[in-house]
C-alpha positions, 0 to 999 in steps of 0.5 A: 124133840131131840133137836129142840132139846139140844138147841134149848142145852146150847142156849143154857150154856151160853148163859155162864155170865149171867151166874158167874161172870165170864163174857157169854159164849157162841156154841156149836148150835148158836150165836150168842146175839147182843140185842136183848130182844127177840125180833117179830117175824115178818110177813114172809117168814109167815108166808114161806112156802115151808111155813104156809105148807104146814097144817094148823088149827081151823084150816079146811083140808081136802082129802082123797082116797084113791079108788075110793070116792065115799072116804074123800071129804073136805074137813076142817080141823078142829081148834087145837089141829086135830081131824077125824076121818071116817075108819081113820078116826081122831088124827092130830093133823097140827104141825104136820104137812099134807104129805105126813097127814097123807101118809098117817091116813094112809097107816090108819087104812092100811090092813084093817079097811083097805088093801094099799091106800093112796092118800092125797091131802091139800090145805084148801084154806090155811088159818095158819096162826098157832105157837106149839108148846113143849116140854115141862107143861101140863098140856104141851101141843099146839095152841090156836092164836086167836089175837095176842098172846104172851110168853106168860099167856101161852104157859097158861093157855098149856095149864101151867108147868109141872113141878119138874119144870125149870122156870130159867129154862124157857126157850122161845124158837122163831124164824126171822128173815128166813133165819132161825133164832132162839131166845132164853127166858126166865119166867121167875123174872118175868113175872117179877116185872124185871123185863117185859113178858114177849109177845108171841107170834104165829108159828113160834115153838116154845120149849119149857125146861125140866128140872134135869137141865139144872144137873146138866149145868150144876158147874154153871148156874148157882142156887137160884140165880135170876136171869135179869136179861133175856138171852137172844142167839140165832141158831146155826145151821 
């Protein structure tokens, strides 16, 4: 979370010309791109093995427990990414590798049921298609992509913004040809019809603003100046 947080404040600053006229500026974290549109990802950005080895909505996991045959199952977890496990219980799997849910399982079984859990997990089949939301929305977590969603959409899906929320500090995150990228949206000019609502894709992160970020830069954004352009950076590395 403190990654995304600091990624979201690059972008922010980089807008300084849209309120008050100097040209927009690279950080330490970005490169300010003049594209105006934030690119799909391509298929291999959706099939790199990073990306393929990550658990999500729907995806039907094989789970052994060394030394204990009646708690290895294969499961599927359910639409929002979470698995319940016999004496483990309800654990959110979405997001996370194989090895991370292991080692969760294994701190659920730890103590209370068995003596030294070895626990292997494996993806057996990936439905690999979610967009995780965060920040200042009344349900942030990760959202199953059953077919298009937009940035709007997604915001609904999460049950809104809460009124801490920045609607000029929306940052969409996406990895295109193997690099990774940040765009800057204003939801007040979305819906207001001033550019396009972007679709979202599988495997986007999006981080909603708070109404902090607007004291973080007091110097640079005035009053309630509307971002009439998405900003698109790549992100460094």
């Amino acid at each position: 979370m403190r990654l995304w947080t600091a990624l979201a404040i690059g972008v922010s600053f980089s807008i300084a010309g849209c309120s008050s006229g100097p040209a927009l500026q690279t950080t330490q974290y970005l490169t300010v791109s003049d594209t105006g549109t934030l690119p799909p990802p391509t298929i291999a950005d959706l099939t790199a093995p990073a990306q393929a080895q990550l658990i999500g909505p729907l995806d039907r996991l094989s789970i052994e427990v060394y030394g204990i045959d009646e708690l290895g199952r294969t499961v599927q977890t359910d639409n929002v990414g979470n698995v319940t496990l016999p004496l483990a219980g309800e654990i959110p799997a979405a997001g996370l590798t194989p090895q991370q849910l292991a080692h969760q399982i294994e701190q659920r079984l730890s103590g209370r049921y068995v003596r030294n859990p070895q626990v292997t997990v494996n993806i057996e089949e990936s439905a690999n298609r979610f967009v995780t939301i965060d920040g200042e929305v009344r349900r942030p977590g990760v959202v199953p992509l059953g077919g298009r969603m937009s940035l709007s959409q997604l915001v609904a899906r999460a049950q809104g913004t809460t009124e801490f929320a920045r609607l000029s500090h929306v940052v969409l995150f996406r990895t295109v040809e193997g690099q990774r990228m940040a765009a800057l949206y204003d939801l007040r000019a979305i819906r207001a019809g001033l550019y396009p609502d972007p679709e979202i894709y599988s495997q986007d992160t999006v981080l909603v603003g708070e109404s902090q970020a607007r004291r973080i830069f007091r110097d640079i954004l005035q009053g309630s100046t509307l971002l009439t352009t998405p900003i698109i950076a790549l992100v460094q590395r």
